[in-house]
N, C-alpha and C positions, 0 to 999 in steps of 0.2 A: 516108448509109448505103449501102454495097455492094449492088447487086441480081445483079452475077454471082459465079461463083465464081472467075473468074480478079480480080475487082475486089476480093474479100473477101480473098483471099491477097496479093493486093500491098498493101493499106491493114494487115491484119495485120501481115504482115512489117516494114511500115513503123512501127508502133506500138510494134512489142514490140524494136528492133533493139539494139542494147547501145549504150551510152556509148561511142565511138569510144577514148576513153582509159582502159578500164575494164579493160581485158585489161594488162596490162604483163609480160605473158612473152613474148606472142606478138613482141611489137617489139625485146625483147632477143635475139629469134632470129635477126628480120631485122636485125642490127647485126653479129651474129656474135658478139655479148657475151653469150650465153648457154654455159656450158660441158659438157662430155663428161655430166656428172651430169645433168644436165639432159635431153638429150635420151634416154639410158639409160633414165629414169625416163618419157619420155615413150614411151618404147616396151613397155615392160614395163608400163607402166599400160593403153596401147589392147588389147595381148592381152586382156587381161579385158575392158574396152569391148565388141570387136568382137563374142568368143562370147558378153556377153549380151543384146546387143541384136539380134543373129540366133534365137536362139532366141525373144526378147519379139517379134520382128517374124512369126515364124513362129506363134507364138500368136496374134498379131491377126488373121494370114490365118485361121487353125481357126474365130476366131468371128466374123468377117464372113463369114460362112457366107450371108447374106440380105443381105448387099451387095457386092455382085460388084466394084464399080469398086473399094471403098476392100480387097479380098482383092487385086485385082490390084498394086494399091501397094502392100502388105505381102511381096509375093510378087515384087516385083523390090527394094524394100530387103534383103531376106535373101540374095537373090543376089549382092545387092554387096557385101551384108558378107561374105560367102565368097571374093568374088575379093580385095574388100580387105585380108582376112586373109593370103592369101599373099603380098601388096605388101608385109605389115606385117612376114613372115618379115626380107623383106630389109634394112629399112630396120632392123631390128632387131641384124641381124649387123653392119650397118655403123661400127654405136654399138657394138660389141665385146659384145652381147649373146648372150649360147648359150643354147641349149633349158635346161641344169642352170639356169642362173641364172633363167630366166623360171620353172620350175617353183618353184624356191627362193623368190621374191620373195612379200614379203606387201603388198598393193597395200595403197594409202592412202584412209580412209574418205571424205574430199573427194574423191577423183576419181572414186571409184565409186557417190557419190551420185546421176551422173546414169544412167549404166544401171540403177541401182535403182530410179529413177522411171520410168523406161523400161517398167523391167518391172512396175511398177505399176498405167504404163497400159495393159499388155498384161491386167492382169487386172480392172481396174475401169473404164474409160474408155471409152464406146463407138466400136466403130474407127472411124466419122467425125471423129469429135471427135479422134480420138488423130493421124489424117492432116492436120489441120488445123495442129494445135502441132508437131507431129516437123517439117510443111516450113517452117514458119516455121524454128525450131531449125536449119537445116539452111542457110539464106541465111548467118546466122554462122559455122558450122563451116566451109563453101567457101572463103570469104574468108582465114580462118585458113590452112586446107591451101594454099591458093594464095603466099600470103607465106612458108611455111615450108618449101613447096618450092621457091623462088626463093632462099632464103635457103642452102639445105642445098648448092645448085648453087656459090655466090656466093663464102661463105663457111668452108664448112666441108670441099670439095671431095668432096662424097656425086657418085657415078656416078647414072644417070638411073632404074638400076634400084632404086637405095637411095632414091630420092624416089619410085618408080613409087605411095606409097601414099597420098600429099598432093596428088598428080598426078590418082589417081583422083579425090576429092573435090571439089578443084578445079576439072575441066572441067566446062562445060556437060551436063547428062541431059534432054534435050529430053522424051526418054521418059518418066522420073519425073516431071519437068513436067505433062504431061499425060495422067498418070494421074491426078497427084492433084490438078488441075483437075478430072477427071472426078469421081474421089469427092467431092471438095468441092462438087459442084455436083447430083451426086446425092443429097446430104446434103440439100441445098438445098432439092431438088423433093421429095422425100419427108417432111422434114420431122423426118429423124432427125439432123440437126446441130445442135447446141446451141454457137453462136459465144459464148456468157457463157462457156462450161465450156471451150470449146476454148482461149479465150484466155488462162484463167486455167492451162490447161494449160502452154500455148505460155511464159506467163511464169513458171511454175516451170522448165521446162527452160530457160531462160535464165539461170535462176537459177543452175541446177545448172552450168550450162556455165562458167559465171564462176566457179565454183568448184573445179571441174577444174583452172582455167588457176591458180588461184591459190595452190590445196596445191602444182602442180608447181614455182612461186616460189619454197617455201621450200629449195628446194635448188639455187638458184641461186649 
């Protein structure tokens, strides 16, 4: 059993981490066998991602109102979905995506299943519990952005600022790190973390994540 909270987040992470061969989009990206459709669709789908999981993160901070450390992590996640947002401008233009057509698109119910849970747990999940499952969720998404923007370099000749948003996800955040060590560890000592419910959190958004990558398949 975990006794810290940086032990309960790496044995987490480790439990819940996906089937290496589970994803099969992400590897047709880094082959360059993915086509124009495909990443269009993967860029017009994160627009809607990004605004609502900044607004659901901005809710978590409102009601960790009485937990200072897991309001601080909610409070630099919404920050980055801000900056990431305008990485996503670019990477979007790149793919031959314009504001008309992003406005025009009607997203797909698979991909927006996981910001729906998102925003779920912004309303029902107490924000420890919810800091627990998002950084798990969050070990997989890096790994992804890091491959797809190696890929985008490699083989589809995107300039550095048309990756700047696969880039972002991908580097190291020492600072998100430990914050939500800190909340997880003040969950801990106070006794308002419930690792049953975080977990089961952590593997629905797993879930959901698999399922993102897998509606964007069919338009492969």
């Amino acid at each position: 059993m975990a006794h810290t909270a940086a032990e309960l987040l790496d044995t987490t992470v480790a439990e819940l981490a996906p089937d290496p061969g589970a994803n099969r989009l992400v590897p047709l990206i880094a082959r360059g066998a993915a086509g124009p459709a495909v990443l269009q669709a993967l860029a017009l789908e994160q627009r809607w991602v990004i605004d609502a999981d900044r607004r659901a993160f901005l809710h978590l901070e409102q009601r960790a109102a009485e937990e200072p450390e897991a309001a601080a992590y909610f409070r630099l996640l919404a920050g980055g979905e801000e900056l990431a947002r305008g990485h996503l401008a670019a990477f979007a233009a790149a793919c031959g995506v314009d504001e008309a057509r992003s406005r025009a698109h009607r997203p797909r119910p698979g991909c927006q299943a996981y910001p729906a849970y998102v925003s779920w747990l912004a309303l029902n999940a107490s924000p420890t519990d919810a800091v627990l499952a998002i950084t798990v969720n969050f070990s997989a998404w890096g790994g992804y952005c890091a491959t797809i923007g190696a890929a985008l370099r490699t083989h589809y000749g995107f300039s550095a600022e048309a990756c700047a948003f696969f880039d972002f996800f991908a580097r190291p955040a020492p600072d998100l790190d430990e914050s939500a060590t800190a909340a997880v560890g003040a969950g801990l000592a106070t006794g308002r973390l419930d690792t049953h419910l975080a977990h089961t959190y952590g593997g629905l958004l797993q879930s959901y994540e698999a399922l993102f990558w897998d509606t964007l398949l069919q338009t492969a």
